[in-house]
C-alpha positions, 0 to 999 in steps of 0.5 A: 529409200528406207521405211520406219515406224513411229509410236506416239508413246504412252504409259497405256498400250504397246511398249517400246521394246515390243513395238521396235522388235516387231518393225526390226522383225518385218523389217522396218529400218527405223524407229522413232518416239516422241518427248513432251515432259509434261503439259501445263494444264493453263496454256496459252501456245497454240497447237499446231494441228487444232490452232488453239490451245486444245489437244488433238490427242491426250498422249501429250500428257502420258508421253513415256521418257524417249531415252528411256524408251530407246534404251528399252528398244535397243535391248530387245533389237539389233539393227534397226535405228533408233530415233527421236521425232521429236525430243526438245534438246533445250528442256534438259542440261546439254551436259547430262543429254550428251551423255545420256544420247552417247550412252545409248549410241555406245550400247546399241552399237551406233544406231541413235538418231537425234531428232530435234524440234524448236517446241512449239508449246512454249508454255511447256517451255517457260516452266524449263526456263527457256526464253521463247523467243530465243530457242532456235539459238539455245537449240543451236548452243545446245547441239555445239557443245553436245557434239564437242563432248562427243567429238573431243577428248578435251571438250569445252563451249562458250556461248550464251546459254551453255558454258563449260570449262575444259572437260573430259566425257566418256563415252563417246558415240560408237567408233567416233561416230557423228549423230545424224541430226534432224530437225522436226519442223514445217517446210518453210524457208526460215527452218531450212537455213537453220537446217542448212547451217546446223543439222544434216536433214529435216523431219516433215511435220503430219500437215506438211503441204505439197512435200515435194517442192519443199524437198526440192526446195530443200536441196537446193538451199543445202547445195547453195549452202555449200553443204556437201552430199544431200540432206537426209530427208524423213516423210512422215506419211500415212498410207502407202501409195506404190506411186507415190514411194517411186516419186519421192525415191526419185526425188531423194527422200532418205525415209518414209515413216508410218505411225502406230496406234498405241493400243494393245500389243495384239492389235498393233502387231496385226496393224504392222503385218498389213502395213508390211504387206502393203510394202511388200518387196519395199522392205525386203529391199530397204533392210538387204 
């Protein structure tokens, strides 16, 4: 079981590029940053933690751009992946993602992961065009055809919210490399199947209840699915309980993820080191 760390981005507090080289130098295994691209000041959606339209947080509105940020991380590190949890694939054009996500894998020698969410804020989502009710199938399209650009010298998709001729794009992910993946969203089964058939793992949300039913949940839904191997499974947690690490090791889980507080470099570098410590002998197997 591998650890890693996520920073709430924003345009105040530790970058990037400093937070990754701290996790990649007390060997954490992976880091992730989030993608809102703005937030309507009139909003109707409801947030999944407050159940109203309030925020729980104002980094929703000063998130830092995640392939923006990853870049920035990937020229400070050089083993530990880079991640998104969660970008949302359907606010830009998949031809233009695809390169962007490819080009970032390409320079950072194959260590992109895709974390994707279906958005739960769909006013954020109307202003980019997308059609609410219909964006767990858009997310779908979108991933086809950036995976036919990755994977095919010749790429072309048709389908309903994306369509392209024959077509060349270059670069292509590190040694032909597929891109893991994972889908941000609650433990139900409805996003399971959609995990089942579309993605290689799930990402848990921060009010996940009873997490390990719902990983053995998941895994049993991916063997009936006829998936081969298992899928690849981030807890998102909050404090390291020793016990707590061996029952979901046992029980499969790929990763365990940890936020980090974006205040100054100084404070969060001392935040990393006690949470490297609690782990101690944790890491030193994860990154061996």
């Amino acid at each position: 079981m591998r650890f890693g760390l996520v920073l709430f981005t924003s345009d105040r507090g530790i970058t990037p590029a400093a937070a990754a080289a701290a996790g990649e130098r007390l060997g954490f295994d992976s880091f992730y940053v989030p993608e809102h691209t703005h937030i309507p000041v009139k909003r109707e959606a409801a947030h999944p933690q407050t159940g109203d339209s309030s925020l729980p947080d104002d980094r929703y509105a000063r998130t830092l751009d995640p392939w923006v940020s990853l870049a920035a991380a990937s020229a400070v590190t050089k083993r530990i992946a880079l991640g998104t949890a969660v970008a949302i694939p359907v606010e830009h054009d998949p031809i233009t993602l695809a390169k962007t996500i490819a080009s970032l894998d390409h320079l950072s020698d194959g260590r992109v992961v895709l974390g994707v969410g279906f958005g739960w804020n769909v006013d954020e989502l109307v202003d980019h065009g997308v059609p609410p009710a219909r964006r767990r199938t858009m997310l779908r399209e979108y991933l086809e055809a950036m995976r036919a650009l990755w994977s095919q010298e010749q790429a072309e998709f048709s389908g309903e919210f994306v369509e392209f001729g024959p077509s060349w794009a270059w670069p292509k992910p590190a040694a032909g490399r597929h891109i893991p993946t994972l889908v941000g969203a609650a433990g139900t089964d409805k996003n399971f199947a959609w995990i089942v058939r579309s993605a290689d793992g799930w990402i848990t949300t921060p009010r996940e209840q009873d997490i390990e039913s719902r990983v053995v949940r998941l895994q049993q839904m991916w063997r009936d699915g006829g998936r081969d191997g298992s899928p690849h499974i981030v807890v998102l947690d909050f404090k390291p309980d020793a016990e707590k690490l061996a029952r979901w090791e046992q029980m499969g889980v790929s990763e365990v993820v940890y936020g980090m507080p974006d205040r100054s470099e100084p404070e969060v570098l001392a935040y990393l080191e006690r949470l490297a410590v609690k782990l101690t002998g944790r890491l030193a197997v994860a990154s061996s």
